[in-house]
C-alpha positions as CSV (number, residue, x, y, z in Angstrom):
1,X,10.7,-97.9,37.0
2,X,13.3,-95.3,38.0
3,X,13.5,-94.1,34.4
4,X,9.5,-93.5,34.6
5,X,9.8,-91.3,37.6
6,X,12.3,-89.0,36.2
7,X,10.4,-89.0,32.9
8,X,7.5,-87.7,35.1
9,X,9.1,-85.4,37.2
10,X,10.9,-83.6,34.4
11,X,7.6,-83.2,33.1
12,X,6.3,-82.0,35.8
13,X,9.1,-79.3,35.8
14,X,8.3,-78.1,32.4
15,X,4.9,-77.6,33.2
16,X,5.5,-75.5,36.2
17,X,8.5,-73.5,34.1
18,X,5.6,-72.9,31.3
19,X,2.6,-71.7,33.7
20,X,5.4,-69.5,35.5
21,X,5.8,-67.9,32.5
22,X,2.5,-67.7,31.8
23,X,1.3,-66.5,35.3
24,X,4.3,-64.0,35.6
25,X,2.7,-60.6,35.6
26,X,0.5,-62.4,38.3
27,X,2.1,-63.4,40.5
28,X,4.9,-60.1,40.5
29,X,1.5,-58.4,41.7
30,X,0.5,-60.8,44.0
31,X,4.5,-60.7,45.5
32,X,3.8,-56.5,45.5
33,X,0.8,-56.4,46.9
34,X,1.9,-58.9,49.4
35,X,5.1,-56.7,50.2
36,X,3.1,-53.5,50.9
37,X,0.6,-54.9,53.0
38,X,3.4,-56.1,55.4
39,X,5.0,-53.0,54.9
40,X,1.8,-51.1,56.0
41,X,1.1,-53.4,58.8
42,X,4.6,-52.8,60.0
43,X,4.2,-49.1,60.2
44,X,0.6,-49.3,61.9
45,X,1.9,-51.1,64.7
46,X,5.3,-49.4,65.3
47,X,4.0,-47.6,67.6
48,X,2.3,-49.4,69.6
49,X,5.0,-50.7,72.5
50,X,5.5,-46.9,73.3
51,X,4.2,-45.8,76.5
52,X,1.0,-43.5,76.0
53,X,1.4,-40.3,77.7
54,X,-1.8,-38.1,78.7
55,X,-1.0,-34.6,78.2
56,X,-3.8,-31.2,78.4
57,X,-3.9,-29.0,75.1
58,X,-6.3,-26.0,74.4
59,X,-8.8,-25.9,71.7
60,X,-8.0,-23.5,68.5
61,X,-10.3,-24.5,66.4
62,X,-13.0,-26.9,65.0
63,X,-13.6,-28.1,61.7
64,X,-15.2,-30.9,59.6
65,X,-14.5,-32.8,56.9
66,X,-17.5,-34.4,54.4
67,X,-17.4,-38.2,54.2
68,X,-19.5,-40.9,52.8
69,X,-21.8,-41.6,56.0
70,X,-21.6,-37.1,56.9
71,X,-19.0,-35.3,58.2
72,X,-16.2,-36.2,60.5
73,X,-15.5,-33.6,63.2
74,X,-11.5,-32.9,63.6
75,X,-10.5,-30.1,65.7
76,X,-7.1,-27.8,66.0
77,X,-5.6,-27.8,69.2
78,X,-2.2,-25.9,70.8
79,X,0.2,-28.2,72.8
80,X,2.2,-27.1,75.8
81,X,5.3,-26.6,73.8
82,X,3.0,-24.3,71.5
83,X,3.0,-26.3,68.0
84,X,-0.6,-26.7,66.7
85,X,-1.9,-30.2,65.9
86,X,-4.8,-31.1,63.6
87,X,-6.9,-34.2,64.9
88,X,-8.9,-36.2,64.3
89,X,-11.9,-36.9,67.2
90,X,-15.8,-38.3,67.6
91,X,-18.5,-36.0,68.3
92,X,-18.7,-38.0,71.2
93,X,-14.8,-36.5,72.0
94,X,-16.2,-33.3,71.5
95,X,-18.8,-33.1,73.2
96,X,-18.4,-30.7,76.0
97,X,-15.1,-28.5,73.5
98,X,-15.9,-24.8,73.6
99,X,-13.0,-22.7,71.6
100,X,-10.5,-21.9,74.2
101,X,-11.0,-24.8,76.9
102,X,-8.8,-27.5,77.7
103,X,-8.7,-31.1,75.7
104,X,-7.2,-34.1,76.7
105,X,-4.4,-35.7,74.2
106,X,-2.6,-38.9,74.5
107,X,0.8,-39.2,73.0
108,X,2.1,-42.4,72.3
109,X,5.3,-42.7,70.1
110,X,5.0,-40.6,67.4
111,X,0.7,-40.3,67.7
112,X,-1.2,-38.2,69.0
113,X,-5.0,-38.5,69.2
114,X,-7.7,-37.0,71.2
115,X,-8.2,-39.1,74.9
116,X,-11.6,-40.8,75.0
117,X,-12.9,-38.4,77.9
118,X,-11.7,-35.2,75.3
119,X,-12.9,-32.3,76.8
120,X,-15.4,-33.9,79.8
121,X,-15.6,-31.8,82.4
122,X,-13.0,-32.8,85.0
123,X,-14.1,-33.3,89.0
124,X,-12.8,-30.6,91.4
């Protein structure tokens, strides 16, 4: 009885060895892909435990650029510390941005990204 279950189970290993072998070039890009998609996750989320900080910029610029379903609107804007930032933004961001006026940035670890209210006119 003993003797059949080894017979079987070092049959069993020769099988896997062989479709290993087989399947090799499979699963190293199954292991790869794997690897970067953790690696990408990582790096999307690093971020994301920093504080977000609201901060006014001005508007330098507008600009678009095409896309499958039109264009999407991205606009250049001068910090406080005076370095220029392209970013992206909704139309919906931009709604109320003239050249000149001020926008409303978040900066949240090493993001930044255009505040939701963007360039809504402020209450007195």
């Amino acid at each position: 009885m003993n003797r059949h279950r080894a017979s079987r189970f070092k049959r069993a290993i020769v099988e896997l060895r062989f479709w290993l072998d087989e399947h090799r070039p499979l699963l190293v890009t199954l292991f790869l892909l794997a690897a970067c998609t953790i690696a990408l996750a990582m790096i999307a989320t690093r971020d994301r435990d920093q504080p977000a900080i609201g901060e006014d910029a001005i508007v330098v610029r507008f600009g678009t650029t095409p896309d499958l379903e039109g264009d999407d609107p991205h606009v250049l804007v001068r910090m406080k510390d005076g370095s220029i930032l392209h970013l992206d933004a909704s139309r919906r961001e931009l709604l109320y941005c003239r050249r000149g006026s001020r926008i409303r940035v978040v900066r949240q670890g090493g993001q930044v990204y255009v505040a939701s209210a963007g360039c809504a006119p402020r209450a007195p």
